[in-house]
C-alpha positions as CSV (number, residue, x, y, z in Angstrom):
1,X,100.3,158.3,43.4
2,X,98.3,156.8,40.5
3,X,99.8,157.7,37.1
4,X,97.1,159.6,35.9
5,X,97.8,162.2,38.8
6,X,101.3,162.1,37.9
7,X,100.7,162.7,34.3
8,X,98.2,165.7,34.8
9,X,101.0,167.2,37.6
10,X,103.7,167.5,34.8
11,X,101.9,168.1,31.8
12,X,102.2,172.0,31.9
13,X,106.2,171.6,32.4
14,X,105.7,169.3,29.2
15,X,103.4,171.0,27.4
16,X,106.3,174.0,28.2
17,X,108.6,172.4,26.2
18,X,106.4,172.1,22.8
19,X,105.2,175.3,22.9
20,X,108.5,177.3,23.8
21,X,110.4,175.4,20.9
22,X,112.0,177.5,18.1
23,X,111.2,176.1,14.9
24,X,113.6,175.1,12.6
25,X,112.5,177.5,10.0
26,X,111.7,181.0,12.0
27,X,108.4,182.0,9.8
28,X,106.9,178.3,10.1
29,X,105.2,177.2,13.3
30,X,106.4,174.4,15.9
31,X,104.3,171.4,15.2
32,X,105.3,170.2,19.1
33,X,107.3,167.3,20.5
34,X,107.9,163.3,20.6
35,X,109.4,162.1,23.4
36,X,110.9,158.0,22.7
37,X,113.5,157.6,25.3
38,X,112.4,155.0,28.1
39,X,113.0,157.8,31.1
40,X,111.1,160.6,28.7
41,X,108.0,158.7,28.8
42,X,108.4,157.1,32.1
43,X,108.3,161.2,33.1
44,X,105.8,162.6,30.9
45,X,103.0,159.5,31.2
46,X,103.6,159.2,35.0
47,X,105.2,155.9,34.7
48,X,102.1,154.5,33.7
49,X,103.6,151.6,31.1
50,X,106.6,149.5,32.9
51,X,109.3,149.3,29.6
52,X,109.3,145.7,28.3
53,X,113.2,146.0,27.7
54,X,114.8,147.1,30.8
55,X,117.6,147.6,28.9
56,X,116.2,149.7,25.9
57,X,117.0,153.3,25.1
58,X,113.7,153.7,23.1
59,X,110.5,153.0,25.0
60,X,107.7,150.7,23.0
61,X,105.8,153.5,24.1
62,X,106.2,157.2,22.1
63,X,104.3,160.6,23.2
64,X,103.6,163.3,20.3
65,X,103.2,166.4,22.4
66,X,101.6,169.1,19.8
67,X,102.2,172.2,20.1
68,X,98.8,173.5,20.3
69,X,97.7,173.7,24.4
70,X,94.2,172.8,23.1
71,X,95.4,169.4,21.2
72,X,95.1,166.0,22.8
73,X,99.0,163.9,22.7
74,X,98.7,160.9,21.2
75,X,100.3,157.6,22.0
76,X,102.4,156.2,19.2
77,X,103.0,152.0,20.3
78,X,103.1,148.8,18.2
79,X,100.2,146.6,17.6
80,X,101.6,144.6,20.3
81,X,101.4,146.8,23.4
82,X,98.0,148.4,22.3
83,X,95.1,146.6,23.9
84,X,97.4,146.4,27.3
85,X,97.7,150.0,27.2
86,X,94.4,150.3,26.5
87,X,93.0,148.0,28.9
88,X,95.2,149.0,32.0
89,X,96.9,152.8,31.8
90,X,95.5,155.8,32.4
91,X,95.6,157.2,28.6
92,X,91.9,157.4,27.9
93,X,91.0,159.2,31.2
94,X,93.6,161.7,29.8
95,X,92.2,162.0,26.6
96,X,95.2,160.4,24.5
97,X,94.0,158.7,21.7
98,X,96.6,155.2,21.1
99,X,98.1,154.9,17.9
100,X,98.9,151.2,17.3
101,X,102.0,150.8,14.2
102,X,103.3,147.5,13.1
103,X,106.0,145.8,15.3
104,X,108.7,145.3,12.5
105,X,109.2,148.3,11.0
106,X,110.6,151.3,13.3
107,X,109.8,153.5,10.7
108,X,106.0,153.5,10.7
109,X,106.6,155.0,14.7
110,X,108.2,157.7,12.9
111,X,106.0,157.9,10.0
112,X,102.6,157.9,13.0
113,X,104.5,160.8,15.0
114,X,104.4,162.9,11.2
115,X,100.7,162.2,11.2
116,X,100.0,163.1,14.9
117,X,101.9,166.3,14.5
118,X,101.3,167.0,11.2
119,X,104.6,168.0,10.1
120,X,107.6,166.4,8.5
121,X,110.1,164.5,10.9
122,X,113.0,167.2,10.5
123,X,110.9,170.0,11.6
124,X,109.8,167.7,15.1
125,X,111.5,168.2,18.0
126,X,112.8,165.2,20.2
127,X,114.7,163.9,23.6
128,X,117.6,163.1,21.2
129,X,115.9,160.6,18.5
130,X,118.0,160.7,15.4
131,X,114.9,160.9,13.2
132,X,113.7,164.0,14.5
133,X,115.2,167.0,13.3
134,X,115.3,169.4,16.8
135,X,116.7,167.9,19.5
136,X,115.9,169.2,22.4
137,X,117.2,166.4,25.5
138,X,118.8,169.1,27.2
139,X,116.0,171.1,28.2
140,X,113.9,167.2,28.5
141,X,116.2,166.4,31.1
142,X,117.2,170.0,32.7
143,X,112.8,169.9,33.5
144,X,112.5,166.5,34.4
145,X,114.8,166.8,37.3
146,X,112.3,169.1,39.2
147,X,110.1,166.9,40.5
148,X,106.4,167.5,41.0
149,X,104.6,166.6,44.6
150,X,103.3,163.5,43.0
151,X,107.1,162.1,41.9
152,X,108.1,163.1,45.2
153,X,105.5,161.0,46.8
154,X,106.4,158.6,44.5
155,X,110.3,159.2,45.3
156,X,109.3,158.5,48.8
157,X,107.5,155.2,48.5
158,X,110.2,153.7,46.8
159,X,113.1,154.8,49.0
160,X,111.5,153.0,51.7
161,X,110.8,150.0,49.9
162,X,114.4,149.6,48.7
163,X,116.1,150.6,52.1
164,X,113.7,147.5,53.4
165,X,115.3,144.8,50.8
166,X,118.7,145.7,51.3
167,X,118.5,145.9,55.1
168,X,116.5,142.8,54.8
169,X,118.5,141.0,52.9
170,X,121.7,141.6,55.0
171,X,120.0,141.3,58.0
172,X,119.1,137.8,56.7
173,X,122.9,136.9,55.8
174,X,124.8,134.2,57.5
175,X,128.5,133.6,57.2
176,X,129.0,131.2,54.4
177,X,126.2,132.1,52.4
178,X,126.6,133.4,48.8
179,X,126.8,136.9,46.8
180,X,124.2,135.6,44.8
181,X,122.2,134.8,47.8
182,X,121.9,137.9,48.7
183,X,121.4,139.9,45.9
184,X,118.4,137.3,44.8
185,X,116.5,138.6,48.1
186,X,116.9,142.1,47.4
187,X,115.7,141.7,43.9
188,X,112.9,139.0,45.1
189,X,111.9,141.5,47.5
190,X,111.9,144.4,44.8
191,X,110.3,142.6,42.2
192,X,107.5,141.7,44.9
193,X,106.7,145.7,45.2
194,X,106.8,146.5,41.4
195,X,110.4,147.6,41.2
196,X,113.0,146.5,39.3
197,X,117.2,147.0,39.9
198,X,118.9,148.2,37.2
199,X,122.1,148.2,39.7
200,X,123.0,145.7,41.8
201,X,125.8,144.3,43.8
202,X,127.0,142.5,46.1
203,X,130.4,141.5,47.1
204,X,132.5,140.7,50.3
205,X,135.8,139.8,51.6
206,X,138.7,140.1,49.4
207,X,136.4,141.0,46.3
208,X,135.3,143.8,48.3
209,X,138.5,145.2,49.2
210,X,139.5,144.7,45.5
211,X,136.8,146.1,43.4
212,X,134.7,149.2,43.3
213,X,132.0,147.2,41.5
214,X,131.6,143.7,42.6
215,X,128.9,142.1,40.6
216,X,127.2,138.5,42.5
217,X,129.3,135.7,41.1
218,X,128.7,133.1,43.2
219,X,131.5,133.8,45.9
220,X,130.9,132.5,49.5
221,X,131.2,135.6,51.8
222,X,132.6,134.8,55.4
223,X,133.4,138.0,57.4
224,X,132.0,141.4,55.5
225,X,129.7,142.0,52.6
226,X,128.4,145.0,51.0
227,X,124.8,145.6,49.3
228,X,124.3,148.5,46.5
229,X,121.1,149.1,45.1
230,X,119.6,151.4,42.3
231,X,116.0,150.4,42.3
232,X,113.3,152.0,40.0
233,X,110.0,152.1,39.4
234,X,107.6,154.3,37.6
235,X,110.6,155.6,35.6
236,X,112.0,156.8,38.8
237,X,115.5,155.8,40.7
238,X,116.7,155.4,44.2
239,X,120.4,154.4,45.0
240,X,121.4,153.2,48.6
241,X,125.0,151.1,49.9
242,X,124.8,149.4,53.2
243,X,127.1,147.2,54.9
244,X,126.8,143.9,57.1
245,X,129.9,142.6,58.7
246,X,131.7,139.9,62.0
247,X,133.0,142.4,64.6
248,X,136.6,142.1,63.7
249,X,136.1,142.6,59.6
250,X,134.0,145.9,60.9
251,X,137.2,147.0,63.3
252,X,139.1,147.0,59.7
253,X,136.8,148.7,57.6
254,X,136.1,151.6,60.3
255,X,138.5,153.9,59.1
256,X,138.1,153.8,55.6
257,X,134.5,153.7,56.4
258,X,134.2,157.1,58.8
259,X,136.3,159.0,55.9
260,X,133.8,158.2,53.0
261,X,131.2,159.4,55.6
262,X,132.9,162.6,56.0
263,X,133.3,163.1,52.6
264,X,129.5,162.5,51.8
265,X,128.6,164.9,55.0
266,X,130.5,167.3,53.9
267,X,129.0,167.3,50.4
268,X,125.7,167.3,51.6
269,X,126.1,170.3,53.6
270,X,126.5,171.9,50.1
271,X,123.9,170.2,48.1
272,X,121.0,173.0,48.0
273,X,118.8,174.5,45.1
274,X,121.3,176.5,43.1
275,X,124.3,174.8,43.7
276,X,126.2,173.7,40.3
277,X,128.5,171.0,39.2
278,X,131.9,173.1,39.6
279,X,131.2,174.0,43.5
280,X,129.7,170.7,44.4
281,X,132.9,169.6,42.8
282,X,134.7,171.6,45.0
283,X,133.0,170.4,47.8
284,X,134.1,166.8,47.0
285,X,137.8,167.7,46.0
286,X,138.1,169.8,49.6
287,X,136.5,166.8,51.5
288,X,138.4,164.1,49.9
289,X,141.8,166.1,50.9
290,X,140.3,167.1,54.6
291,X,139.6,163.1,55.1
292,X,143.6,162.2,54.5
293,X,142.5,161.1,50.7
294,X,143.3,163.8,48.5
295,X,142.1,163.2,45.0
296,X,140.6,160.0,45.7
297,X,137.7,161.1,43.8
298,X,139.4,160.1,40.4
299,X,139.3,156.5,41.2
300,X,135.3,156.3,41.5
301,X,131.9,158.1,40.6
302,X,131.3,160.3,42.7
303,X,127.1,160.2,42.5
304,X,124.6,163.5,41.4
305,X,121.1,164.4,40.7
306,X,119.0,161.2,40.6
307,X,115.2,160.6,39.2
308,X,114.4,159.2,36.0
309,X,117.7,157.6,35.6
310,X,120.1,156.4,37.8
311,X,122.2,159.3,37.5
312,X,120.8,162.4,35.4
313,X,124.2,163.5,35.0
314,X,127.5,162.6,37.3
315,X,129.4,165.5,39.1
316,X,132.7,165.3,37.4
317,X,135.7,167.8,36.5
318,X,135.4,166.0,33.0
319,X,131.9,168.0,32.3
320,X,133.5,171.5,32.3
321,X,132.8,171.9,29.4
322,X,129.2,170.6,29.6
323,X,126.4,172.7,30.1
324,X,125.7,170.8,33.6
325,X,128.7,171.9,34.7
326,X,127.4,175.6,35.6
327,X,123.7,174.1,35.7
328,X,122.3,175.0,38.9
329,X,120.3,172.8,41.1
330,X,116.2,173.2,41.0
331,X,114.6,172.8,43.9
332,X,112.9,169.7,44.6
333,X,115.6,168.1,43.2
334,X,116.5,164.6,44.0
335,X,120.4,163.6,44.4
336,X,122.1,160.5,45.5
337,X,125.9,160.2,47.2
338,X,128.2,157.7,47.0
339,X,131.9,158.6,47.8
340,X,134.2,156.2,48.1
341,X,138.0,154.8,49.2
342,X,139.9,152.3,48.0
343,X,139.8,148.8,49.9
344,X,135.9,148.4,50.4
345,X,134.3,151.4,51.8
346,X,131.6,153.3,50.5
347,X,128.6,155.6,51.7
348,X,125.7,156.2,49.7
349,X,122.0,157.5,49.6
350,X,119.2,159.2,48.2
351,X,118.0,162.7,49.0
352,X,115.4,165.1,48.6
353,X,116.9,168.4,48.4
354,X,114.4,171.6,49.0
355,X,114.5,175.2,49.8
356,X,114.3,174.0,53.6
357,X,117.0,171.6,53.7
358,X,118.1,167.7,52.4
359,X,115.6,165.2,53.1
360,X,117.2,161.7,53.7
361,X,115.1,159.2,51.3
362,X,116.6,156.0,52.3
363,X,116.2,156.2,55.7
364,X,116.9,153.2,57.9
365,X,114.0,152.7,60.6
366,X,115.8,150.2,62.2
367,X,119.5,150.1,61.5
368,X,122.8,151.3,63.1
369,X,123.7,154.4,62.7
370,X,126.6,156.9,63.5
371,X,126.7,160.3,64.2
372,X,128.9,161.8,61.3
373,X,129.3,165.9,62.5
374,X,125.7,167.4,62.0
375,X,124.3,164.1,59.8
376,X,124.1,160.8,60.7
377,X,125.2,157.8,58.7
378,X,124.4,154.1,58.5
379,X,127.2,152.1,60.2
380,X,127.5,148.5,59.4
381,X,125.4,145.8,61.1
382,X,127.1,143.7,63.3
383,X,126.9,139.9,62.9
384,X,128.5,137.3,65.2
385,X,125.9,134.2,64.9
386,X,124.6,134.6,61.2
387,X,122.3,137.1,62.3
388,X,122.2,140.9,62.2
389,X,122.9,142.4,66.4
């Protein structure tokens, strides 16, 4: 979906959000909204600027939302990002005039959001700013995570295109070759659809059986190897684990393997709209102990509701006393497994999760796969002569 369609379908959840606010002082109005964060404006501008920084917190990109239904937002960016945006996004067809501030001085964003709102910083709400005096990244992220037809289009497109790099990539892997080898095709092969990977590894052998999170170093992989991936693009995340492996390095693995596939099919079958951190942690505490691995779930994340991050929030006991903790599930709601065992096996994916059941995002078209009670899972690719069977 083009990001103008993606803006228009959520700009009534975020116009929402600046008109519902309280205002700080009760007999004054709300002057509306900035969002900063990177994920914020990836959301409410349909992903239509890629962030410069990968890495940043706070997008080069701001939206003032006003209050006022009738008022145009304005888009707050340095002097630097300005004729891009306004030679190749969507803004003008939306009617957001761009607001271009000085590159050096973070204040003068904060200073431009004053004069698009019309009101003094403290009385602004924000998705957590500390220059803004409401902050209101709760309720941001609580609406983000229901996600419009055009995000789940979106959503869609880019499962495929990830599940294709990492199956490509391992089907592509010979004995011998490195970590790094691998984890440059999946990100060449990203890159060459206009995502990015703000998680990836790959590890094998003995690195694999040691650590959860085996970032490429260079190691030469001989008998197994495993591929994670959390791609994104447009602001929104898919996560998916697969598995290539000889025969024999397979034979070891199974077991570990079919109990991390338990465990994720027996979470799934309570992953639904209105399900809530404390039972879905239930679910994963019940299933760790029914697959001969009772608490096993303290020794890795466990996965959650996935979108505009690569995790909106992780199921954990820790969060009881977090408001996501009783926070139930919107539909349309995107979530992503990834149990785990010690000694190299993991199962993950990305799902779709509706009123009428999970959707599987990640799907493998052409993959092994293993029938895992009423779900199936992907199994690991065989490899005896460098290439996958």
């Amino acid at each position: 979906m083009s990001p103008a369609h993606r803006a228009r379908a959520v700009q009534p959840i975020v116009r929402a959000l600046a008109t519902g606010l309280r205002p700080r002082v009760p007999a004054s109005p709300s002057p509306g909204l900035v969002l900063t964060s990177t994920a914020a404006v990836a959301w409410a501008t349909g992903g239509a600027s890629p962030a410069i920084d990968r890495t940043a917190a706070t997008d080069t990109v701001w939206l003032a939302v006003p209050a006022d239904p009738a008022a145009p937002c304005t888009v707050i960016t340095t002097v630097v990002e300005a004729p891009r945006l306004a030679a190749e996004t969507p803004f003008a067809e939306l009617g957001w005039p761009i607001v271009a501030v000085g590159w050096s001085d973070p204040g003068e964003f904060v200073r431009a959001t004053e004069t698009a709102l019309r009101s003094e910083a403290a009385d602004i709400a924000s998705d957590g700013h500390p220059a803004f005096g409401i902050d209101i990244s709760h309720d941001v992220l609580a609406r983000r995570m229901a996600l419009t037809e055009p995000e789940i289009a979106d959503l869609r497109s880019l499962a495929a295109d990830a599940t294709t790099a990492v199956e490509g990539a391992l089907r592509a892997w010979r004995p011998g070759d490195t970590d790094r080898t691998v984890a440059a095709s999946i990100a060449a092969h990203a890159e060459s659809v206009g995502a990015s990977t703000p998680v990836l590894l790959v590890g094998g052998d003995d690195r694999l059986r040691r650590f959860r999170h085996p970032v490429p170093v260079g190691a030469v992989i001989e008998d197994v190897v495993m591929a994670v991936l959390v791609a994104q693009r447009g602001g929104l995340h898919v996560a998916l684990t697969r598995y290539a492996a000889r025969p024999g390095a397979a034979a070891a693995l199974a077991d570990r393997l079919a109990a991390t596939r338990a465990v994720h099919a027996a979470v799934l079958a309570e992953t639904r709209p209105g399900a809530t951190g404390s039972t879905l942690m239930a679910a994963i505490d019940a299933a760790y102990r029914a697959a001969g691995y009772p608490g096993a779930w303290r020794e890795h994340y466990q996965g959650g509701p996935i979108g505009f991050a690569q995790r909106e929030f992780e199921i954990a006991p820790g969060d009881v006393t977090s408001p996501w903790w009783d926070f139930a599930l919107p539909e349309t709601v995107a979530m992503a497994w990834n149990p785990s065992v010690a000694g190299g096996a993991k199962d993950e994916d990305t799902y779709l999760v509706t009123a009428h059941g999970v959707e599987l995002l990640t799907a493998s078209t052409d993959w092994p796969m293993v029938d895992c009670g009423a779900v199936r899972r992907p199994d690991v690719l065989l490899v005896t002569d460098g290439k996958g069977d």
